[in-house]
C-alpha positions in Angstrom: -16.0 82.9 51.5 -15.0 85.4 48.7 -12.4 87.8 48.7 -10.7 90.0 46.6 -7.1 89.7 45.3 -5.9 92.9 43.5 -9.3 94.1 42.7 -10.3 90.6 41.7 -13.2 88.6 43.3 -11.8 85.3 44.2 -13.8 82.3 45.6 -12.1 79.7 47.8 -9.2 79.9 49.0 -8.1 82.1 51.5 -6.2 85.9 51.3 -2.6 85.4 50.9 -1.2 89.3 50.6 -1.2 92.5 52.0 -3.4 93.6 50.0 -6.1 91.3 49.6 -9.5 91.4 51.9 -12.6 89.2 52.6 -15.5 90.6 50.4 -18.4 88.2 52.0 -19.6 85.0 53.3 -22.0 83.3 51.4 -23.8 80.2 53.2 -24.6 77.1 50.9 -26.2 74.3 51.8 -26.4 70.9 49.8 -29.0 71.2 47.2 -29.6 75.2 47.6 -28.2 78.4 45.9 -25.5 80.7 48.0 -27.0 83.6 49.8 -24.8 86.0 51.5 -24.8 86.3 54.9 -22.6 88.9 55.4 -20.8 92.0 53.2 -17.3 93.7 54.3 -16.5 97.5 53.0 -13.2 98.7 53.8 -11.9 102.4 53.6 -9.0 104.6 54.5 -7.7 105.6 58.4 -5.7 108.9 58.5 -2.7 108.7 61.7 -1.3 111.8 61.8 0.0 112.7 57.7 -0.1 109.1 56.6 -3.2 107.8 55.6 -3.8 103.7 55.6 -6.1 101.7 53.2 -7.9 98.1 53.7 -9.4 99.0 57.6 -12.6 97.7 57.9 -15.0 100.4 58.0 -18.3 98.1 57.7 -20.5 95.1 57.7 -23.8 94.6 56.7 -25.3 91.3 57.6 -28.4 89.3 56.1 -30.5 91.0 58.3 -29.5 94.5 56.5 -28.1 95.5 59.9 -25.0 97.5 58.9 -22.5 97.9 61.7 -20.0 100.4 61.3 -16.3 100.9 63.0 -15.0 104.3 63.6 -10.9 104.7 64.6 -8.7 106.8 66.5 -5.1 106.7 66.0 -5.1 103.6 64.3 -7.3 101.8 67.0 -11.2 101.0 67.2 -12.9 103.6 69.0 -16.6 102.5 68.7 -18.8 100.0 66.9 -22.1 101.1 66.2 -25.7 98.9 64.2 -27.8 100.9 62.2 -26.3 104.3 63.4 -26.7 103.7 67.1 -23.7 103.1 69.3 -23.6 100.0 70.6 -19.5 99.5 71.7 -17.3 102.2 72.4 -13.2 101.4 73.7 
C-alpha cells in the first residue's frame, strides 16, 4: 500500500497522523511488476462554516470503475459507480 505523509508518497508502512491518507493499493506478486488495483482522491466536506479536508471523495478501481461518495452533515449520503447511484443512507 502507498500513502502519503505530508504530501509525500510513502511505501510501506502504514499512516501514523492526522494528516496522512492511503494513496493506492498496488498488487505484487513474486516474479511480476506492481499494478495498481485501486486509487483514493480525497477532498473537502463543508458542516455548517467549517469546512474539513482528507474525506474520501473517490475510488477508481482496476477496472476504471470510479465510485464516488457524496456527504451530508459530515455523514455518507450516497455511493455511486460510474455516475449511477448505487447506495444511498
Amino acid at each position: 500500500m502507498h500513502y502519503s505523509k505530508n504530501g509525500t508518497m510513502n511505501t510501506y508502512g502504514y499512516p501514523t497522523g492526522q494528516n496522512d491518507r492511503l494513496e493506492c493499493i498496488k498488487l505484487k506478486n513474486s516474479g511480476q511488476n506492481a499494478f495498481v488495483v485501486a486509487t483514493f482522491t480525497y477532498g473537502t466536506h463543508t458542516i455548517g462554516s467549517t469546512t474539513i479536508s482528507n474525506y474520501l471523495s473517490s475510488i477508481k478501481d482496476y477496472s476504471d470503475n470510479t465510485y464516488s461518495f457524496e456527504y451530508g452533515h459530515g455523514k455518507l449520503l450516497s455511493v455511486k459507480r460510474n455516475g449511477a447511484v448505487i447506495a444511498t443512507y
